[in-house]
C-alpha positions in Angstrom: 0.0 0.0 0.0 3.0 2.6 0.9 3.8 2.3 -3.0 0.6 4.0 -3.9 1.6 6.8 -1.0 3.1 10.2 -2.3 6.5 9.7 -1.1 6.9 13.0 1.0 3.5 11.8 2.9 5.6 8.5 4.3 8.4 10.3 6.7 5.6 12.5 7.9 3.7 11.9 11.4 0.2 13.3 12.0 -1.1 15.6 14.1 -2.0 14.2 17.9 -5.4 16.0 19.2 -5.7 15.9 22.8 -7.3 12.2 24.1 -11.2 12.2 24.1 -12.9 12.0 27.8 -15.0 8.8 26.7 -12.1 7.2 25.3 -10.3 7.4 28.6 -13.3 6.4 30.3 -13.7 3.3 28.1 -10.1 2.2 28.2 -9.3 2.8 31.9 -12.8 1.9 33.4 -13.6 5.4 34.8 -16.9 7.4 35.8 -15.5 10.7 35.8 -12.6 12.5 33.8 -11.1 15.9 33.5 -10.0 17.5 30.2 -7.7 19.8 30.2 -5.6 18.5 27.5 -7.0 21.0 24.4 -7.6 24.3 25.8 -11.6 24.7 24.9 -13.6 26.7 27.1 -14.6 25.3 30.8 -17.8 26.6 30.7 -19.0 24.6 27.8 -20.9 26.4 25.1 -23.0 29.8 25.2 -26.7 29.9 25.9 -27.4 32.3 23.0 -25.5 29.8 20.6 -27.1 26.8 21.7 -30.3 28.1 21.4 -29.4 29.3 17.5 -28.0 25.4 17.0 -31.6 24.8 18.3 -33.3 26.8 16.1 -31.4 26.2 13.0 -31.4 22.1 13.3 -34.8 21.5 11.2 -33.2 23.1 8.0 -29.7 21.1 8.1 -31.2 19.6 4.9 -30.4 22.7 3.0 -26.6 23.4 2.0 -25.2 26.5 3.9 -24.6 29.9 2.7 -21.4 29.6 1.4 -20.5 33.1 1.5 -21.7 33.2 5.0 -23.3 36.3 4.3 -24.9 37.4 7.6 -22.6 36.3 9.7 -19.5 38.3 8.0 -22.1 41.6 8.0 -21.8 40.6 12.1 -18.0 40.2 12.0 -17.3 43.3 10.1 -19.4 45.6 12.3 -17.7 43.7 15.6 -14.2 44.6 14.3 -14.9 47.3 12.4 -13.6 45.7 8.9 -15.2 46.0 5.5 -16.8 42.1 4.7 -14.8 41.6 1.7 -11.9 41.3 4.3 -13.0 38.3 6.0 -13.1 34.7 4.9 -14.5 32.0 6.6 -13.1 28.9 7.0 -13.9 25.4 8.9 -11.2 26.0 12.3 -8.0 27.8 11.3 -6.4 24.7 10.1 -8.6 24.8 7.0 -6.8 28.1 7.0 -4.0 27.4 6.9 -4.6 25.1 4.3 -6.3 27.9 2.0 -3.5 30.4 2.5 -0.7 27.8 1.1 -3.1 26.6 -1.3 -3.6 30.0 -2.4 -0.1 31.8 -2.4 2.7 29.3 -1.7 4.4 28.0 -5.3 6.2 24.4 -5.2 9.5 25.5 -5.1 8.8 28.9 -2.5 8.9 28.1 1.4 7.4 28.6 4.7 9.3 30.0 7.9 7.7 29.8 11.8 9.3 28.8 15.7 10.2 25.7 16.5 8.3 25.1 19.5 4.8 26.4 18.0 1.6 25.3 16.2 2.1 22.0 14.8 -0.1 22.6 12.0 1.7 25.5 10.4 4.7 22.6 10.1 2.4 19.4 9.2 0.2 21.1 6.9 3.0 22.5 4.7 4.9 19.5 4.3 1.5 17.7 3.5 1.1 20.1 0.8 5.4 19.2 -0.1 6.2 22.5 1.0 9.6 23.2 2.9 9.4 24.3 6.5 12.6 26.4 8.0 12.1 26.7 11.7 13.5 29.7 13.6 13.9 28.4 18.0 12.5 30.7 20.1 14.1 32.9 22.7 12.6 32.4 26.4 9.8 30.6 25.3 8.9 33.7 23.1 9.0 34.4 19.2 12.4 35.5 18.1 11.4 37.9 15.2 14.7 39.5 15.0 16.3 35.7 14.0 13.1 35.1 11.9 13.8 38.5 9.8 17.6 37.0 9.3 15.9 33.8 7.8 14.1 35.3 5.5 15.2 34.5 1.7 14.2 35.1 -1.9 12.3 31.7 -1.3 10.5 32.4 1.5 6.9 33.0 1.4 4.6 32.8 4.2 6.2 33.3 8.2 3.4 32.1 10.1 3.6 33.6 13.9 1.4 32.4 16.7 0.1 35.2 19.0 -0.1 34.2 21.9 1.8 31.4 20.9 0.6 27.4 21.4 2.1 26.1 23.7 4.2 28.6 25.3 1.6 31.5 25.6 4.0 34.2 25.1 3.1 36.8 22.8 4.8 39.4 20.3 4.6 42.9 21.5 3.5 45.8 19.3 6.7 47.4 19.2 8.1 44.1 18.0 5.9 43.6 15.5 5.8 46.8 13.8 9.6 46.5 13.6 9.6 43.0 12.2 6.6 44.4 9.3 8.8 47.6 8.2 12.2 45.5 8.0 10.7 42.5 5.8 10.1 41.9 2.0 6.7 43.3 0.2 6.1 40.2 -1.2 6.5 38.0 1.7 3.5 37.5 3.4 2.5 37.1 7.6 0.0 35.2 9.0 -0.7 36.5 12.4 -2.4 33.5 14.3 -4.7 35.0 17.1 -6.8 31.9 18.3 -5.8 32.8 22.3 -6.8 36.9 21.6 -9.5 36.7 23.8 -7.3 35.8 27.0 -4.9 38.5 26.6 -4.3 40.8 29.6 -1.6 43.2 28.6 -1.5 46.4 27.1 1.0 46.0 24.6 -0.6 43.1 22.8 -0.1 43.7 18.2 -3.5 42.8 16.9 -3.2 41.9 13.5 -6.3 43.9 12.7 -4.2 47.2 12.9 -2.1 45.9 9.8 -3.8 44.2 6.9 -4.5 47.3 5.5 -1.0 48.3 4.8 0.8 45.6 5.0 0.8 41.6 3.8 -0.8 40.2 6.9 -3.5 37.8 7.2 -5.0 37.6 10.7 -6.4 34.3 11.8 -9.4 34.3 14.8 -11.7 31.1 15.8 -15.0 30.8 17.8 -12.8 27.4 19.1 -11.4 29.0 22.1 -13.3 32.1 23.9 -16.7 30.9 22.3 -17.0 27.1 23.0 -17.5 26.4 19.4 -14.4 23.9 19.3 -16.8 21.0 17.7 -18.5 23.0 15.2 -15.2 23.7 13.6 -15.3 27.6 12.6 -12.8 30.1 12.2 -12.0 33.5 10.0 -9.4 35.3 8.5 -8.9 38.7 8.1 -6.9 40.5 5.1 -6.7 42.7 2.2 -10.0 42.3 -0.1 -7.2 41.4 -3.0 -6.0 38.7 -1.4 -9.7 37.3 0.6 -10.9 37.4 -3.0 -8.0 34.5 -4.2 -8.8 32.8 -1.3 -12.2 32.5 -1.9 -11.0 30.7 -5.2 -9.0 28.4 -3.2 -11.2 27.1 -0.7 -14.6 25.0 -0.8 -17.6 26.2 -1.3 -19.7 24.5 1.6 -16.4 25.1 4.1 -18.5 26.2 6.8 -22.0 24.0 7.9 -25.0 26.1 8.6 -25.2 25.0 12.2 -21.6 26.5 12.9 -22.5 29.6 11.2 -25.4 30.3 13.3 -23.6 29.6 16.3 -20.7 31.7 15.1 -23.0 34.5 14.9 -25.1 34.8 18.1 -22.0 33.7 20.4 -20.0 37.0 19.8 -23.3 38.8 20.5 -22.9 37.1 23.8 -20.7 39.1 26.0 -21.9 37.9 29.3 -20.4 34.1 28.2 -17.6 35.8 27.4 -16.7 38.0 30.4 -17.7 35.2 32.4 -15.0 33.2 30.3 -12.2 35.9 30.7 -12.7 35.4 34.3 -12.7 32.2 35.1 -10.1 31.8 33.0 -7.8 34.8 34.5 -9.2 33.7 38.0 -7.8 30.2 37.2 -4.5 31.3 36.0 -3.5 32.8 39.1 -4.5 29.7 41.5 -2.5 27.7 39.3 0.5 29.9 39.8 0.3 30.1 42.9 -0.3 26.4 43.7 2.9 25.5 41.1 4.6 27.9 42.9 4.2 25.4 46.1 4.9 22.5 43.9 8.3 23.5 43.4 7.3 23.8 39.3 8.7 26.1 36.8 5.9 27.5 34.4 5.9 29.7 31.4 3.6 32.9 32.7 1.1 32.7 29.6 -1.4 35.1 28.0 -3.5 32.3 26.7 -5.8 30.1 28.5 -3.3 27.2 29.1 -0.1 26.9 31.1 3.2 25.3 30.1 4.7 23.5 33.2 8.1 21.9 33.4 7.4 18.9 35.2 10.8 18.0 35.6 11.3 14.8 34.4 9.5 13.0 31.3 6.3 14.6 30.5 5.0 11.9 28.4 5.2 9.8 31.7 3.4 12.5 34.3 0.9 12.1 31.2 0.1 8.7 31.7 -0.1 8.8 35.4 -2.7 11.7 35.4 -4.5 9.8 33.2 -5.2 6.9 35.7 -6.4 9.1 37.9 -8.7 11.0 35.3 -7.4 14.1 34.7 -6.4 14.5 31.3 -3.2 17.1 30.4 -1.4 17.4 26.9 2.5 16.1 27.1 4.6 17.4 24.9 6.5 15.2 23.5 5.3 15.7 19.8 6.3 19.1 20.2 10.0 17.8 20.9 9.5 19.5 25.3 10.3 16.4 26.9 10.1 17.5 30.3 7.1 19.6 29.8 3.1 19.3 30.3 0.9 21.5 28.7 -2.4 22.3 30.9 -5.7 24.3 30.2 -6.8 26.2 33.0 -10.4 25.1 33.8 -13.2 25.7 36.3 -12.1 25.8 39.6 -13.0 22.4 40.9 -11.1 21.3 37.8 -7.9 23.0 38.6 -8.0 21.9 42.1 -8.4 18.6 40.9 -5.4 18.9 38.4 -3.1 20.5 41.3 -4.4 17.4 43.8 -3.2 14.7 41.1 0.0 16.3 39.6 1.2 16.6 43.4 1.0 12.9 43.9 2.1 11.9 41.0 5.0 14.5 41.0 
């Protein structure tokens, strides 16, 4: 069967979601289990969208509006963006896919961090693309080294902000120096999937760029809205380059229950304060209680925590996960001795402290 594989497809390994609670619960025999392995939102899913879901479920037999018409009118008034900037896509990783579908020749290639997304790296060299990665410097996006990278080949530089899974974040004043010291035809994708969590004041949203620079800006409902299993994301960019994109992806990329979802959950601003909180809230017991562990973290800006466990992550993994509490190791992202958590509810953190201290 290999033989009939694409050869570039064979040295490379997929991506490794976070384990499913019923699956854990099947294989180890238990009645209750934590996730906090993908970082989706502890409070489930907002009332307003479930009730749209609701409301919208008798007419799945229709296709959707593949222009997604009303819910981009929404999205530009939100952010304050003309609608032929926005493109919708199924998650960012269909994204992705349409940005190096769209603009990314055979022979032209793709610079990020090393310790970031996985997808940025997978995806490309699904698609034969080459990958240079830059490593990062504290945990946090080296943009300076990134610029040095940059060739006559390269293309795209994706950057994660806050970055997965370190939750550092590129600063304003970084960015704007990285955009005015760069090539006008290379372009920057600016993934802001953890923008909702942010709590400093010198945070570069890609929203203050597109317009005079290459940037495309990626956003999901996954995160902040609780829309992680309806798949839906946007990107944000000059009407030029949303209109090849629109060539490039599917026509049906988005269903019609994720749309109307999408569009009364960021009406919802109770859900999401509430979110913010718990999640800010939660950030600081963990501190705090890692602190007492004896545990280095990475202070984060997203809604997750890396911890440096100390020893082999992959192994803390499995332990947690006899005792129910899923966590993400990080071994596919070449951190040995690292964990990554999502900071939950608080009975779920306390529960996560209670079993990492035993099995630490």
């Amino acid at each position: 069967m290999s033989n009939l594989v694409r050869k570039h497809i064979l040295s490379i390994a997929p991506y490794e979601a976070g384990r499913p609670i019923e699956e854990i619960k099947r294989q180890l025999g238990l009645k209750e289990v934590v996730k906090l392995a993908s970082n989706e939102n502890p409070l489930g899913v907002s009332p307003k969208a479930l009730a749209a879901i609701r409301k919208n479920m008798p007419f799945i037999n229709r296709y959707p509006d593949s222009n997604g018409f009303y819910l981009k009118k929404r999205l530009a008034k939100v952010y304050n963006i003309g609608e032929e900037n926005i493109v919708l896509g199924n998650g960012s990783d269909e994204l992705i896919d349409i940005i190096l579908k769209t603009f990314v020749e055979d022979d032209e290639h793709i610079l990020t961090a090393d310790f970031t997304f996985l997808e940025y790296s997978i995806i490309s060299k699904v698609k034969n693309r080459t990958v240079f990665t830059v490593p990062l410097k504290y945990f946090r996006y080296d943009l300076e080294a990134i610029r040095k990278k940059i060739d006559s080949k390269t293309k795209v530089v994706f950057i994660s902000n806050p970055n997965n899974p370190t939750g550092t974040y590129v600063t304003k004043c970084e960015l704007d120096e990285f955009l005015n010291d760069i090539p006008r035809n290379v372009i920057v994708v600016l993934d802001e999937a953890y923008e909702a969590f942010i709590d400093v004041n010198d945070f570069a949203s890609g929203l203050d760029y597109f317009r005079k620079n290459n940037v495309i800006t990626l956003k999901t409902f996954s995160k902040a809205y609780g829309l992680a299993g309806l798949r839906i994301g946007f990107a944000v960019a000059d009407k030029n380059f949303i209109s090849y994109m629109n060539v490039a992806r599917q026509p049906f990329n988005v269903n019609s229950l994720a749309q109307a979802a999408a569009l009364a959950a960021i009406d919802d601003k109770e859900f999401l304060k509430k979110t913010r909180k718990v999640i800010l809230d939660g950030k600081r017991y963990l501190y705090d209680a890692l602190k007492e562990l004896g545990l280095a973290y990475v202070t984060t800006e997203a809604n997750f925590i890396l911890i440096d466990v100390g020893k082999d992550g992959f192994e803390i993994f499995n332990k947690m996960l006899k005792f129910g509490v899923i966590v993400r190791d990080m071994k596919q992202y070449g951190l040995k001795n690292y964990i990554r958590v999502t900071i939950g509810t608080k009975k779920e953190n306390e529960r996560l402290i209670k079993v990492l201290r035993k099995v630490i």
